[in-house]
C-alpha positions in Angstrom: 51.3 -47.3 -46.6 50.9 -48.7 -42.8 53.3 -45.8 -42.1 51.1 -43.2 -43.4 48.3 -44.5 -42.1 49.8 -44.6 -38.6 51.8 -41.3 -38.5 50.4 -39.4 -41.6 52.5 -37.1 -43.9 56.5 -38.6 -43.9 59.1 -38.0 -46.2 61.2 -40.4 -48.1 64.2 -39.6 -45.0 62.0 -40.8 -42.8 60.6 -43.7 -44.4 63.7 -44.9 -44.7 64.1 -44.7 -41.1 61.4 -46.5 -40.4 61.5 -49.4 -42.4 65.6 -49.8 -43.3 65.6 -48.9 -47.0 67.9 -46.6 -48.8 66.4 -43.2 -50.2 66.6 -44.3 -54.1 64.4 -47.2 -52.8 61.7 -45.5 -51.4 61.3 -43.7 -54.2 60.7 -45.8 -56.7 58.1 -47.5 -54.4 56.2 -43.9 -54.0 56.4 -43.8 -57.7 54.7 -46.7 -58.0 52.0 -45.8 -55.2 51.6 -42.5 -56.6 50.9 -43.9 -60.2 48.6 -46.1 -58.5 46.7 -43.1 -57.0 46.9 -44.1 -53.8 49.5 -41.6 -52.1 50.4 -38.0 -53.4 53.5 -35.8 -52.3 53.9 -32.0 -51.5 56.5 -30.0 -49.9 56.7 -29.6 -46.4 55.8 -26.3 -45.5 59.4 -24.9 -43.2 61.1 -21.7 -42.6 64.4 -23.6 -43.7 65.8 -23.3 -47.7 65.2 -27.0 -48.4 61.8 -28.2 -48.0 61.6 -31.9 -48.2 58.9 -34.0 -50.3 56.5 -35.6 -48.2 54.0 -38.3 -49.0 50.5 -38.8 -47.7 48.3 -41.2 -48.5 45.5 -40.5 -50.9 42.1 -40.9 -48.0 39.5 -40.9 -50.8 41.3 -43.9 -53.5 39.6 -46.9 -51.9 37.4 -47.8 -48.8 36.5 -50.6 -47.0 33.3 -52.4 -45.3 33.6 -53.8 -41.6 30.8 -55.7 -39.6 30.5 -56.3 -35.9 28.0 -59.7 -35.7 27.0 -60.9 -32.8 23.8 -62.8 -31.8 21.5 -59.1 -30.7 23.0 -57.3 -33.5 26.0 -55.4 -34.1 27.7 -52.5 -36.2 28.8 -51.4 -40.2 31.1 -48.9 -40.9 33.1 -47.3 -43.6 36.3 -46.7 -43.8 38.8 -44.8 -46.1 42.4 -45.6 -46.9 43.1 -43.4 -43.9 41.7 -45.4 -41.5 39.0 -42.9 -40.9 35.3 -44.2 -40.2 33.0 -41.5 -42.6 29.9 -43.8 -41.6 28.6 -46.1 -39.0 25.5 -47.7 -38.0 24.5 -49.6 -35.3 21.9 -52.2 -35.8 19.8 -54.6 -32.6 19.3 -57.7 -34.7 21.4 -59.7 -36.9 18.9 -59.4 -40.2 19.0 -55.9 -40.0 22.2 -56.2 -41.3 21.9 -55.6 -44.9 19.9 -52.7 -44.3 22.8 -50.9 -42.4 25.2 -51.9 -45.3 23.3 -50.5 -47.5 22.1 -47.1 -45.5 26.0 -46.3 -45.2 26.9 -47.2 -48.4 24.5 -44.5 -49.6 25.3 -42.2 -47.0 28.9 -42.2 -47.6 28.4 -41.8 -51.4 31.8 -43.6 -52.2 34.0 -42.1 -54.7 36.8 -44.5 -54.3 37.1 -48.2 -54.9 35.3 -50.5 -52.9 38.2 -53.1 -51.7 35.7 -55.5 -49.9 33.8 -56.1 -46.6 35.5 -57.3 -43.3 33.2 -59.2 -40.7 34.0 -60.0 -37.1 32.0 -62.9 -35.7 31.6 -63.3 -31.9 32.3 -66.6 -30.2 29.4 -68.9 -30.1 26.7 -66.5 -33.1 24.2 -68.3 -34.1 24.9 -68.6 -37.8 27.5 -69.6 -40.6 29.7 -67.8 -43.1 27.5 -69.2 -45.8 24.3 -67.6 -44.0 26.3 -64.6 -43.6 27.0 -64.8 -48.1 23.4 -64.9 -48.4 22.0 -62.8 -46.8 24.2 -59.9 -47.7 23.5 -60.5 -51.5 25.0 -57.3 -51.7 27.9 -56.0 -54.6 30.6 -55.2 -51.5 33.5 -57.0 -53.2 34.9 -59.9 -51.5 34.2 -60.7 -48.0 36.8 -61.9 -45.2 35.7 -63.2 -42.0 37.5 -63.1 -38.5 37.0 -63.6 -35.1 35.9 -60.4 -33.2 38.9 -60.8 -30.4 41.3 -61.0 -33.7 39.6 -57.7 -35.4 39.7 -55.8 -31.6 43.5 -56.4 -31.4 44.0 -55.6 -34.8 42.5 -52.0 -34.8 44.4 -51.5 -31.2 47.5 -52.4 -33.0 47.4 -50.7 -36.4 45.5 -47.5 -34.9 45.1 -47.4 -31.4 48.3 -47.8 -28.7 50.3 -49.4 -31.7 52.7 -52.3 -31.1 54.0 -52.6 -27.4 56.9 -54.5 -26.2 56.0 -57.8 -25.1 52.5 -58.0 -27.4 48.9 -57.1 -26.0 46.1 -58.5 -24.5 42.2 -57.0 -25.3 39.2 -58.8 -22.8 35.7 -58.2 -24.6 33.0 -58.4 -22.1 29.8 -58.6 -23.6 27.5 -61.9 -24.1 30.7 -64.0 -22.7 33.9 -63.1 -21.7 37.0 -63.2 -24.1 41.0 -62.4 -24.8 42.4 -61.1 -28.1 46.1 -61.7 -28.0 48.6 -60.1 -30.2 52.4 -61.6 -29.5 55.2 -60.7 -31.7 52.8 -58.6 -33.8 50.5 -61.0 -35.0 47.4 -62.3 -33.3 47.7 -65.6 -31.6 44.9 -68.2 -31.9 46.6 -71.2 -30.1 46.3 -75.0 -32.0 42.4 -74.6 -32.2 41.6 -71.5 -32.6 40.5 -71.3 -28.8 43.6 -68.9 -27.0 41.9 -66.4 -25.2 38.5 -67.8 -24.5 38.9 -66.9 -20.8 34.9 -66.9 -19.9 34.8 -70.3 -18.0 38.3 -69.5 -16.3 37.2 -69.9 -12.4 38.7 -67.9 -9.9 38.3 -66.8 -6.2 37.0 -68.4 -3.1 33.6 -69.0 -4.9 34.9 -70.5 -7.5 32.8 -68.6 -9.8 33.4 -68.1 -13.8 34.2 -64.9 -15.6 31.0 -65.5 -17.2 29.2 -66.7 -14.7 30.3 -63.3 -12.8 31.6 -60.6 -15.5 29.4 -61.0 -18.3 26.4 -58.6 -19.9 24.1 -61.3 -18.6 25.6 -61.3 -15.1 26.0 -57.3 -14.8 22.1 -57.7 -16.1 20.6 -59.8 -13.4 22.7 -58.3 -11.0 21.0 -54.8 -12.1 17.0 -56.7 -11.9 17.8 -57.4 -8.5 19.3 -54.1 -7.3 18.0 -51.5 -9.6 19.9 -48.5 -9.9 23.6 -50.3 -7.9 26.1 -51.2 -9.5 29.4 -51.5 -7.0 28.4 -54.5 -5.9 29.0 -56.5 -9.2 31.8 -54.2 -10.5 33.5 -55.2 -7.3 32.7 -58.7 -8.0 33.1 -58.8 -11.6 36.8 -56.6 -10.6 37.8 -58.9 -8.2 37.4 -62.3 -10.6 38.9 -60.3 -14.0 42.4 -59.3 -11.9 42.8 -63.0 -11.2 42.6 -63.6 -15.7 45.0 -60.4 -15.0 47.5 -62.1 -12.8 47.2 -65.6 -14.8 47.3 -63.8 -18.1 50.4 -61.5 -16.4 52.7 -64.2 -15.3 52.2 -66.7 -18.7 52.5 -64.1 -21.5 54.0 -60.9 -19.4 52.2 -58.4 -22.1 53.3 -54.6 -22.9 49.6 -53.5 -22.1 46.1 -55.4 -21.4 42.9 -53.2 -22.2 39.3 -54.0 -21.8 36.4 -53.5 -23.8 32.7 -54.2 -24.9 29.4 -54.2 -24.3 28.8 -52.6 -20.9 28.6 -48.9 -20.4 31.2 -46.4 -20.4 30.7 -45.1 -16.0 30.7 -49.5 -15.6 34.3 -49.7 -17.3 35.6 -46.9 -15.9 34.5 -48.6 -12.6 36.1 -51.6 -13.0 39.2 -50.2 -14.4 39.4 -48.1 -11.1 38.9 -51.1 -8.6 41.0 -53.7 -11.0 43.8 -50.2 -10.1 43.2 -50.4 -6.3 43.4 -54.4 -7.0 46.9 -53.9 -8.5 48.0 -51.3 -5.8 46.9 -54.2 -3.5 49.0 -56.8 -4.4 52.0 -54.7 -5.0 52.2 -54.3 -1.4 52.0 -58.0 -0.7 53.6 -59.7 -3.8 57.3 -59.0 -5.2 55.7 -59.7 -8.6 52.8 -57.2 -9.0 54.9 -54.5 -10.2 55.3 -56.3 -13.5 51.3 -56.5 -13.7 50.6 -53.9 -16.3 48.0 -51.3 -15.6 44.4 -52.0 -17.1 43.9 -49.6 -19.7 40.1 -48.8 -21.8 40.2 -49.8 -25.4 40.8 -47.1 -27.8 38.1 -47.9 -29.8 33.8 -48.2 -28.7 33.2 -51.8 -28.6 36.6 -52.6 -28.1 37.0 -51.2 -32.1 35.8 -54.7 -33.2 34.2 -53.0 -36.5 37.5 -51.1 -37.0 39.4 -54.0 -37.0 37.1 -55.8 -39.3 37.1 -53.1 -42.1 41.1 -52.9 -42.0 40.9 -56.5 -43.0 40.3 -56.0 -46.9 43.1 -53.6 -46.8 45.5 -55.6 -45.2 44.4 -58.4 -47.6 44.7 -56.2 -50.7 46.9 -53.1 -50.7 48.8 -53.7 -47.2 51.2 -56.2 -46.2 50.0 -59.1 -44.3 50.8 -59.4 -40.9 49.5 -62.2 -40.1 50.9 -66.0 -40.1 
């Protein structure tokens, strides 16, 4: 069903390909998905005499809830079996959150089954899983909580740039600055729970911290004091985030690094540009650099934490689990 999901119609040939399986073995499992009403089959339309079978999955058989929570707020969305968001709502304080729930709940008029209700938590909010429970009070079907770097790598690897050599790295940048990391397919979380929590990294001649430097606060003060400039804290802000780059670069080596979060779109694309020039920089000093991957956006708004939280409750029920 992850193959579907990813690459849409395929036929039992090339399921087989992708996942090692003979023929007669994929189709007893589409039998059973197919009795289950979750994927249906039709021929391929071709010019040739033999038109295969194909299988896609069934978009409208169950749906998911994902949250984005942070401390000002956050996001709901729906999501089908597809992967497709048919609702979203953003909301600019935490207990608004039942309210958005249940506006795109209605919205979406669900036809499907409701599998359950993912929710991303940033680092550091300001309330428990058990506040959470209550004050959603809400018939969603079981709820499964995550960190928000974990739910942003998990929507760029299931749906956006997929699974690159060498894993991936995701930097949110919104109240703090963080790291999702996704080696070997699977998020990594480190001992404690604490890999990727880059903000009080300090880098440069000023010693300054990613937070202290990179942040929404920092790009917020910087803006009160300079109204309407921004190049001088994206060339800051740049400048500090390629030295996590390098560090990050040189321990893990990762297929791709992307940023994402809070900030607005012309800001990211600024920094992306300079941390580019920054590359292109050390390339001509450093043997290394060439194996310093390019900074890419996210695929996603927000760095796709919501999307990443509403896959959860698939990957938890119908999906296989990926993680350790």
């Amino acid at each position: 069903m992850g193959l579907l999901r990813r690459f849409g119609p395929l036929t039992r040939q090339e399921l087989s390909r992708h996942l090692g399986l003979t023929e007669p073995a994929i189709t007893g499992i589409m039998r059973r998905l197919a009795d289950a009403g979750l994927v249906s089959g039709k021929k391929r339309p071709t010019t040739a005499h033999y038109t295969a079978l194909e299988f896609s999955l069934q978009a409208d058989a169950a749906y998911s809830l994902g949250i984005r929570l942070g401390a000002h707020g956050g996001e709901a969305v729906v999501m089908d079996l597809a992967g497709r968001i048919i609702q979203q709502r953003a909301f600019a304080q935490p207990e608004e959150t039942k309210e958005a729930v249940l506006h795109i709940r209605h919205a979406a008029g669900l036809a499907g089954k409701l599998l359950g209700c993912g929710i991303a938590l940033s680092a550091g909010a300001p309330f428990d899983r058990k506040t959470i429970e209550d004050s959603l009070a809400l018939d969603v079907g079981p709820l499964f909580f995550l960190d928000d770097t974990e739910a942003a790598v998990n929507a760029e690897h299931i749906l956006g740039i997929g699974d690159r050599e060498g894993g991936l790295v995701i930097v949110i940048i919104d109240e703090t600055v963080r790291a999702g990391l996704l080696i070997g397919g699977r998020p990594f979380r480190g001992v404690h729970g604490l890999a990727g929590q880059i903000g009080d990294m300090r880098s440069g001649v000023d010693g300054a911290s990613l937070n202290e430097v990179a942040s929404l606060p920092s790009f917020k003060d910087y803006l009160a004091a300079h109204p309407g400039e921004t190049d001088g804290w994206v060339a800051i802000a740049a400048r500090h985030l390629h030295e996590a780059v390098l560090a990050i670069s040189g321990f893990i080596a990762p297929g791709a690094i992307l940023v994402g979060g809070a900030l607005p779109d012309d800001v990211f694309e600024a920094i992306i540009a300079r941390l580019s020039r920054e590359r292109d920089d050390k390339i001509r000093d450093l043997v290394i650099a060439p194996w310093i991957p390019t900074v890419q956006r996210a695929s996603f708004p927000w760095a796709g934490v919501a999307v990443g939280a509403a896959l959860r409750p698939f990957s938890e029920t119908l999906l296989p689990d990926d993680r350790p």
